[in-house]
ZALO-683069 format. One line per 3 residues: their letters; for each residue x, y, z of C-alpha. Coordinates in nm, 3 decimals, decimal comma, padded with zeros to 5 digits, m for minus. Layout:
A> X Y Z  ... .
REM end
This chain:
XXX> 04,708 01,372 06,537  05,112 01,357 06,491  05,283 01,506 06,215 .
XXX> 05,331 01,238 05,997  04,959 01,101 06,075  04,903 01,451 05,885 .
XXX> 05,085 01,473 05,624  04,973 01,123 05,522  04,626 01,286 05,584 .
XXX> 04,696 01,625 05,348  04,837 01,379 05,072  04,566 01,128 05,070 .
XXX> 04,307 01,415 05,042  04,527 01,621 04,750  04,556 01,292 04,532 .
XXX> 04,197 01,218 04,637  04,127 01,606 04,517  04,329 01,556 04,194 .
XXX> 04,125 01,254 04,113  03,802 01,397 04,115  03,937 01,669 03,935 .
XXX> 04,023 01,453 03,660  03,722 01,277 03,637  03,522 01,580 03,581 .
XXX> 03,720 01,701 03,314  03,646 01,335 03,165  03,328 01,339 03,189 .
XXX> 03,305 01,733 03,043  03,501 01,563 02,730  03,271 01,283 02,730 .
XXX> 02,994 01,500 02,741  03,087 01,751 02,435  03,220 01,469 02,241 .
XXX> 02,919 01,270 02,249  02,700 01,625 02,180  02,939 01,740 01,865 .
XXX> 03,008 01,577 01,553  03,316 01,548 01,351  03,340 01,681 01,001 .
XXX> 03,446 01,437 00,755  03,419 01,447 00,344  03,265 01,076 00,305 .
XXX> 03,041 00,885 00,049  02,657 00,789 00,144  02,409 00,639 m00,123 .
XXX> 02,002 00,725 m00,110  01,804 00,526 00,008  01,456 00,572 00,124 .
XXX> 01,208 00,345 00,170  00,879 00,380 00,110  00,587 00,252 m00,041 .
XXX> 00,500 00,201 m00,390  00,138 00,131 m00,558  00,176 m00,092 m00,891 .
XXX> 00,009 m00,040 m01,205  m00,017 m00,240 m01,499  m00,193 m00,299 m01,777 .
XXX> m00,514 m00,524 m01,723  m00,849 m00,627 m01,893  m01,119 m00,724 m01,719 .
XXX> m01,361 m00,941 m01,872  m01,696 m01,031 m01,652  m01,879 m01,342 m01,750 .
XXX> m02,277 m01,298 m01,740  m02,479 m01,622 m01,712  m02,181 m01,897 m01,625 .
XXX> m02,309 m02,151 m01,419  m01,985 m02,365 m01,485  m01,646 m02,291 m01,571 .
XXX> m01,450 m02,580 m01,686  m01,134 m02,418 m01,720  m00,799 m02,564 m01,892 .
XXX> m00,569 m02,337 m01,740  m00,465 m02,196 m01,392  m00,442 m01,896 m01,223 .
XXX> m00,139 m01,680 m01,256  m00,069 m01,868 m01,572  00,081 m01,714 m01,916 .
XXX> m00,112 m01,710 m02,235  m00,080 m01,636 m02,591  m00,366 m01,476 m02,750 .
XXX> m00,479 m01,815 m02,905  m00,434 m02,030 m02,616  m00,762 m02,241 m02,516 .
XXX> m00,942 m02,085 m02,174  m01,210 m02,353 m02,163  m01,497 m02,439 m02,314 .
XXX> m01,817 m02,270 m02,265  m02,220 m02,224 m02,389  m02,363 m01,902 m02,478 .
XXX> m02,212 m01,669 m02,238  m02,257 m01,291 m02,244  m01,913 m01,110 m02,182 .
XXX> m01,791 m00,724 m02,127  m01,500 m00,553 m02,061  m01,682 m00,313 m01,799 .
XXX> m01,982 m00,349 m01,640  m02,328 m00,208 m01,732  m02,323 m00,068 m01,426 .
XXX> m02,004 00,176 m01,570  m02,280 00,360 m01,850  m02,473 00,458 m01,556 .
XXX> m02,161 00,654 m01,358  m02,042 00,793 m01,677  m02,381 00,936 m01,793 .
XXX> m02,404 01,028 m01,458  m02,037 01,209 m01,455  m02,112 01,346 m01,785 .
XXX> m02,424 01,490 m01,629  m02,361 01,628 m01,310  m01,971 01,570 m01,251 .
XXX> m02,057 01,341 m00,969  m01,721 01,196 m00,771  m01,477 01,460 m00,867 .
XXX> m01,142 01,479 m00,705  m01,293 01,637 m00,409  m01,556 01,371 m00,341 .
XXX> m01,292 01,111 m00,419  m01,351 00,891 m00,094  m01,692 00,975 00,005 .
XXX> m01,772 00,970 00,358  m02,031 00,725 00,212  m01,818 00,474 00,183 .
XXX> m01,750 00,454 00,557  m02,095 00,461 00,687  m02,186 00,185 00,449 .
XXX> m01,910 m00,049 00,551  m01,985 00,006 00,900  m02,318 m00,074 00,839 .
XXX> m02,237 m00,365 00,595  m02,052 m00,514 00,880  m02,329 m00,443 01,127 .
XXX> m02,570 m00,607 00,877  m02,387 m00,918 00,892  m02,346 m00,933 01,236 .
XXX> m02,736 m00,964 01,236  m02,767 m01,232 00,923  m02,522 m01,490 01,177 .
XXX> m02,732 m01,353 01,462  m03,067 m01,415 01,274  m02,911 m01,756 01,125 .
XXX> m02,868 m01,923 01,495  m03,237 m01,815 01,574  m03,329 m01,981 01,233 .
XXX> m03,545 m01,650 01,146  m03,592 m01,704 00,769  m03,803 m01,390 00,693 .
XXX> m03,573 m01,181 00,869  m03,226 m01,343 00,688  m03,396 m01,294 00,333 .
XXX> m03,432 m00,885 00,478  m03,117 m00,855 00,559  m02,954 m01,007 00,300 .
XXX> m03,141 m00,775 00,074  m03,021 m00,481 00,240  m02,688 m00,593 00,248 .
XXX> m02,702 m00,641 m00,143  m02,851 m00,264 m00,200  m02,518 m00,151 00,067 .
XXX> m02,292 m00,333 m00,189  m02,508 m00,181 m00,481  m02,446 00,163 m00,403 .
XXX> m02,086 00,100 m00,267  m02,010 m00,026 m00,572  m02,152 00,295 m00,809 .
XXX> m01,926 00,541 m00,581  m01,581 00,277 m00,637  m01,621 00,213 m01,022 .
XXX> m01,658 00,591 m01,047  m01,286 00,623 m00,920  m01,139 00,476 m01,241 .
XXX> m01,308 00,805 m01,409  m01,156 01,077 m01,161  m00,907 01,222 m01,370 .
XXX> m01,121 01,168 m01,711  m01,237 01,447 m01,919  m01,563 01,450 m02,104 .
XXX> m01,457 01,393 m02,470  m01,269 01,067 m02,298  m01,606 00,947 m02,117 .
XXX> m01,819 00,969 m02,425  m01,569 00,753 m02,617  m01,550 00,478 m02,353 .
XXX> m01,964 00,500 m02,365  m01,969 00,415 m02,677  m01,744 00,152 m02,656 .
XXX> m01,912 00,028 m02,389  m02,277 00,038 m02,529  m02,140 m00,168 m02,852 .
XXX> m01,953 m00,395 m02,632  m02,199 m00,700 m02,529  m02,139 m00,993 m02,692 .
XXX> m02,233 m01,322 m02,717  m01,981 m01,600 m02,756  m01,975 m02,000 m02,709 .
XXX> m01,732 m02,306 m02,788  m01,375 m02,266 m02,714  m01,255 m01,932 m02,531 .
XXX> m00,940 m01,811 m02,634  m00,783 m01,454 m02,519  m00,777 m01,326 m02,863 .
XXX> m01,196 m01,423 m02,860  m01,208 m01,199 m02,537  m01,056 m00,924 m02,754 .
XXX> m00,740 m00,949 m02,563  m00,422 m00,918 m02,837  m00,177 m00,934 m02,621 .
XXX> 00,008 m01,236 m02,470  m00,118 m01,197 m02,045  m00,127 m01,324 m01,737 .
XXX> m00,454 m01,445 m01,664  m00,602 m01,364 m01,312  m00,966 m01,485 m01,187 .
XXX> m01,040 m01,277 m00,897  m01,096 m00,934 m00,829  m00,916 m00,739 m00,580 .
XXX> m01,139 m00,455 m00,548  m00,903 m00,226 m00,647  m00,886 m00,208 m01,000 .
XXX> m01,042 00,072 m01,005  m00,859 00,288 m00,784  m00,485 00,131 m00,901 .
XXX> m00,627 00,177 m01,311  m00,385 00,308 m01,558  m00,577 00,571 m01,679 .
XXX> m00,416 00,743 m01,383  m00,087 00,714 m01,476  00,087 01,058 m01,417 .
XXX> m00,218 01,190 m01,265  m00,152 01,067 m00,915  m00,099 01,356 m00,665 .
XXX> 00,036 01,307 m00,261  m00,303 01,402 m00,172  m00,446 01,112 m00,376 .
XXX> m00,180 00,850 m00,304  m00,195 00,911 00,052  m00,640 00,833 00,054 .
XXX> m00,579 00,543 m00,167  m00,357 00,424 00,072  m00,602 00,499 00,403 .
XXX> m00,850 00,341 00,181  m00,669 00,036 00,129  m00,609 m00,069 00,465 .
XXX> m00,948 00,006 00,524  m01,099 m00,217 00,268  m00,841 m00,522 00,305 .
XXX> m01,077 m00,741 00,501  m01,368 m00,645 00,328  m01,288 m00,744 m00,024 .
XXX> m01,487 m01,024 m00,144  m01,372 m01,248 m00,414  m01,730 m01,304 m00,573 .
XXX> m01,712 m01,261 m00,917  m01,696 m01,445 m01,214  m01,410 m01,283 m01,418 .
XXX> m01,114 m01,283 m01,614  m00,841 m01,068 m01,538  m00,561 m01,013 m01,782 .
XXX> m00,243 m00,857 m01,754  00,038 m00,767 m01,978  00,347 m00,804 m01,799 .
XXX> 00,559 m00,610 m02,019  00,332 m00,270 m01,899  00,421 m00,239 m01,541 .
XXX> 00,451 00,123 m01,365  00,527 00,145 m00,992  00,434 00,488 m00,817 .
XXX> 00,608 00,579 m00,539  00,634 00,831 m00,270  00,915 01,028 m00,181 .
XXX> 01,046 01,341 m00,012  00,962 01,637 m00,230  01,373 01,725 m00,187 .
XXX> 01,484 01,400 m00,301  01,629 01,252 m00,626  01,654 01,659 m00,749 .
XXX> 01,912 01,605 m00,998  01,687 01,265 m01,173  01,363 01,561 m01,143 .
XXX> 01,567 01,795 m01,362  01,676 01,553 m01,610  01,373 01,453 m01,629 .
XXX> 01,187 01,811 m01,703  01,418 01,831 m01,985  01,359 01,493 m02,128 .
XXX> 00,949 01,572 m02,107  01,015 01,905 m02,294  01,123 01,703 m02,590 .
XXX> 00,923 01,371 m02,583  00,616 01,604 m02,546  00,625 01,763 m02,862 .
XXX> 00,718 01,443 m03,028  00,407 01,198 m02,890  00,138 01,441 m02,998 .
XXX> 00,275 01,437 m03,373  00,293 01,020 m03,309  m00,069 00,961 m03,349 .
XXX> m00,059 00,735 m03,010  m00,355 00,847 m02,766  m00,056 00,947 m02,474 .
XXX> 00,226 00,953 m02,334  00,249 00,595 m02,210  00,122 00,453 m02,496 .
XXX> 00,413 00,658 m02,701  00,637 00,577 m02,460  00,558 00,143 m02,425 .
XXX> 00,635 00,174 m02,805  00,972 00,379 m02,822  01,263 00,181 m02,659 .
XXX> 01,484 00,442 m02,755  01,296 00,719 m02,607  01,216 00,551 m02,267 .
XXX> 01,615 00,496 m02,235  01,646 00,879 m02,246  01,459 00,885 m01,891 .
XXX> 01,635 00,925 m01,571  01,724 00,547 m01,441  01,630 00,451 m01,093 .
XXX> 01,714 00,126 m00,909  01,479 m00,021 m00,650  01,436 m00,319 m00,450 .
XXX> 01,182 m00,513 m00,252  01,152 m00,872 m00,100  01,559 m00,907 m00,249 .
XXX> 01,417 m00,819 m00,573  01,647 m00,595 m00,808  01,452 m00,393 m01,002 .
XXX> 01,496 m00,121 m01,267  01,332 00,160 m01,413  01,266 00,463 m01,521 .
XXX> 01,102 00,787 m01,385  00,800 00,893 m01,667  00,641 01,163 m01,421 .
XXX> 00,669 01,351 m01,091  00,388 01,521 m00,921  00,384 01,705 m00,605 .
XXX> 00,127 01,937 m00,439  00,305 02,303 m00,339  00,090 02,268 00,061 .
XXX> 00,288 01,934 00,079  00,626 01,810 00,158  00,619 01,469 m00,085 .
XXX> 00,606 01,393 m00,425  00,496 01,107 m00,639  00,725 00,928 m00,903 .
XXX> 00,566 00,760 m01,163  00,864 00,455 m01,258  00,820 00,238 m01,582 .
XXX> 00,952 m00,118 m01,453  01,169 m00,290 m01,680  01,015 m00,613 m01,810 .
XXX> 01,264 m00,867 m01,657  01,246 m01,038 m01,310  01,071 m00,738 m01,124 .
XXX> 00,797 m01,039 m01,024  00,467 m00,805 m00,999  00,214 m00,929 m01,176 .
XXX> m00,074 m00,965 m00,999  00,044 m00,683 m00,707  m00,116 m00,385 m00,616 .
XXX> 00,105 m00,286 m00,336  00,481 m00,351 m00,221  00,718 m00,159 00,048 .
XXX> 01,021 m00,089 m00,124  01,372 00,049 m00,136  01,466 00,331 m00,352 .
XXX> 01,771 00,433 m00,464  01,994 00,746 m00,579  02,327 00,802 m00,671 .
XXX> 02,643 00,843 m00,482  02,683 01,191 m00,288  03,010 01,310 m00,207 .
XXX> 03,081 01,579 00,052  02,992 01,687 00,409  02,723 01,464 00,535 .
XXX> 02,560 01,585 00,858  02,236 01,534 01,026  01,967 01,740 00,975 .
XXX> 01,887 01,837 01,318  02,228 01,992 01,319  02,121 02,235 01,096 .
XXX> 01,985 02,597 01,263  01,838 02,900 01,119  01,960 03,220 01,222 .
XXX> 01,857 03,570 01,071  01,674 03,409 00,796  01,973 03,194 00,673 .
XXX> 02,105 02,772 00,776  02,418 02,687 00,939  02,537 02,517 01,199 .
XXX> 02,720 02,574 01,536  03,112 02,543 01,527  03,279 02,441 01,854 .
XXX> 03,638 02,639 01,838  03,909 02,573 02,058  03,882 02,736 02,331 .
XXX> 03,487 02,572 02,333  03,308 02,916 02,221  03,073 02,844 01,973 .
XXX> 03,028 03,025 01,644  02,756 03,015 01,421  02,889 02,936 01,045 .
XXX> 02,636 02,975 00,748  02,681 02,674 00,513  02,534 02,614 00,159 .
XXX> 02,356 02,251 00,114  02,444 02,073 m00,222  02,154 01,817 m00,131 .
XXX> 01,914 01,671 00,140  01,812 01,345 00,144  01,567 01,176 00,439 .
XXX> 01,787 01,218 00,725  02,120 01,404 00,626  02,236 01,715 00,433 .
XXX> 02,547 01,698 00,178  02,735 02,001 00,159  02,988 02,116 m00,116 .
XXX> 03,356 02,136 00,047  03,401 02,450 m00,209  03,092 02,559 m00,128 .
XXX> 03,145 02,629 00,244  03,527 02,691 00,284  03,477 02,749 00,647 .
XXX> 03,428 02,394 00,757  03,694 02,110 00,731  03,743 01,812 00,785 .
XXX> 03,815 01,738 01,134  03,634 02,024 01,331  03,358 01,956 01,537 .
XXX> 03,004 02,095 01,525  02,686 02,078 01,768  02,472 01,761 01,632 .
XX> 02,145 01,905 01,864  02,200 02,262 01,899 .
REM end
């Protein structure tokens, strides 16, 4: 090889050298910029979604003996209390059925279906053996055995018996004794016969309603006697339950469901860290109202509250939204078990445009107020000798742990004070995965 052949040779190879050099040190950069993050003081607004279970104020009526209903009004429709149902002879009408004075006596008795015995494993077995059962009726039905149909069917009505003693007694969970006995009373005086024109004020229903004529099979479990009663625990099996039950539901009865539109609650479930500041607020609001229902004379807090404007405008506001739906309200209640890491809001709806009557369950979006600060990811966050902090990258890439003091957490992000932790500003970059 000549000279020049070499030196050619020795500067292809040193720019060749210098090139790979470079790129390494690009990709190094690359590599730490893309596992740090940037401290900036920026805005972000809560939002969490999540699901919410809606209450509301309903009546049932069940209809004994009606052959025919010849109705004059539709489902879904409004009513005042004197607007004509239909017309129909000598019917027999309650606003619970019979069936209720057995579970209460039986409550009463032996505390049957407490909080712990909520969702029976009962209930399983039986639909899996209601479904089994009518796997056999279509099976029986194509080999056009009668004896064995009429068997099966009255199995299949004891199954539905007995299922439905263990659901009715979930509207009673949460009652105490003194409660029960009044509603058996009520109950025992509450058969009635009635005939000619139905109206909702006949029904005993003074309110102007929404009138509904099938049941759901979960009025009993979405009741508002629960109202502010409703821990994660609970939520969470009425919500297993639920998607359970959806295809088993049958729309049987003969009822009248009405609901007051103007007494809707939605009850949501939320990261027990969340909406903090709204939690205190509303501690201290409770404090007073408290004192003030129980001199009202109203039988609770709801009630108190559904008549008192002014006092439900003292409440922490909340803004949600489903299906492009604005919706406000106002938290009543928060409940949270200490072994768990959510909490249930109880939210009075106001009564304009919300669109819920008739729901039972909704996937929503909940919102806070504007935080100010440090935002950073969670999994940025590290514990070291019992405190949190994060990793600091410093010049000279040595990393340095830095204790920092969180203002508030929300579902994925931490806000931190700029006062609060003088050691980080903006600009610097921490590990985001340490």
């Amino acid at each position: 090889m000549t000279s020049k052949k070499k030196k050619l040779f020795i500067r292809f190879l040193f720019f060749f050298i210098i090139i790979i050099f470079i790129s390494f040190i690009f990709m190094i950069i690359k590599s730490m910029s893309s596992k740090t993050i940037e401290i900036k003081k920026s805005f972000i607004n809560q939002e969490i979604f999540t699901k919410a279970f809606v209450i509301q104020q309903e009546d049932i009526i069940y209809l004994n003996g009606v052959r025919d209903l010849h109705l004059k009004i539709k489902e879904g429709d409004k009513l005042a209390v004197d607007t004509v149902i239909g017309n129909f002879e000598d019917i027999q009408i309650n606003n619970q059925e019979g069936r209720d004075l057995e579970i209460i006596n039986e409550k009463l008795g032996k505390g049957i279906h407490q909080q712990n015995g909520l969702f029976d494993k009962d209930l399983e077995k039986i639909n899996k053996q209601l479904i089994d059962i009518e796997f056999k009726i279509k099976k029986a039905k194509k080999e056009n055995a009668k004896n064995k149909i009429e068997k099966l069917k009255k199995e299949k009505e004891n199954l539905q018996d007995k299922k439905q003693i263990i659901e009715t007694s979930f509207r009673y969970t949460f009652t105490d004794n003194e409660s029960l006995n009044k509603i058996k009373n009520k109950l025992q005086n509450d058969f009635k016969p009635i005939e000619g024109q139905i109206t909702p004020k006949k029904l005993g229903i003074n309110y102007s309603s929404y009138i509904f004529f099938q049941q759901d099979g979960f009025e009993n479990l979405l009741h508002k006697d629960l109202l502010g009663k409703i821990t994660p625990q609970y939520f969470n099996q009425v919500e297993r339950y639920m998607d359970k039950e959806k295809n088993l539901i049958k729309e049987d009865k003969n009822i009248f469901k009405f609901i007051d539109g103007s007494e809707i609650y939605l009850v949501i479930k939320v990261p027990q860290n969340s909406f903090v500041s709204m939690e205190e607020k509303l501690a201290k609001t409770k404090k007073i109202v408290n004192s003030q229902w129980k001199k009202s004379g109203q039988t609770n807090f709801y009630s108190y509250i559904e008549n008192r404007r002014d006092i439900l405008e003292k409440f922490p506001k909340i803004t949600l939204k489903w299906d492009n739906n604005s919706i406000i309200g106002y938290i009543l209640d928060s409940n949270k078990n200490h072994d768990n890491k959510e909490k249930i809001l109880t939210i009075k709806v106001e009564t304009k445009n919300h669109k819920l009557i008739g729901k039972r369950q909704n996937n929503i979006y909940v919102y806070d107020k504007q935080y100010q600060g440090f935002i950073i990811p969670k999994k940025s966050i590290i514990r070291e000798n019992g405190k949190e902090g994060v990793i600091l990258l410093k010049e000279n890439n040595k990393e340095q742990f830095i204790e920092i003091n969180i203002k508030s957490e929300l579902e994925d992000v931490a806000i931190l004070e700029p006062g609060e932790n003088k050691k980080l500003k903006n600009g610097i970059r921490i590990l985001a995965n340490p």
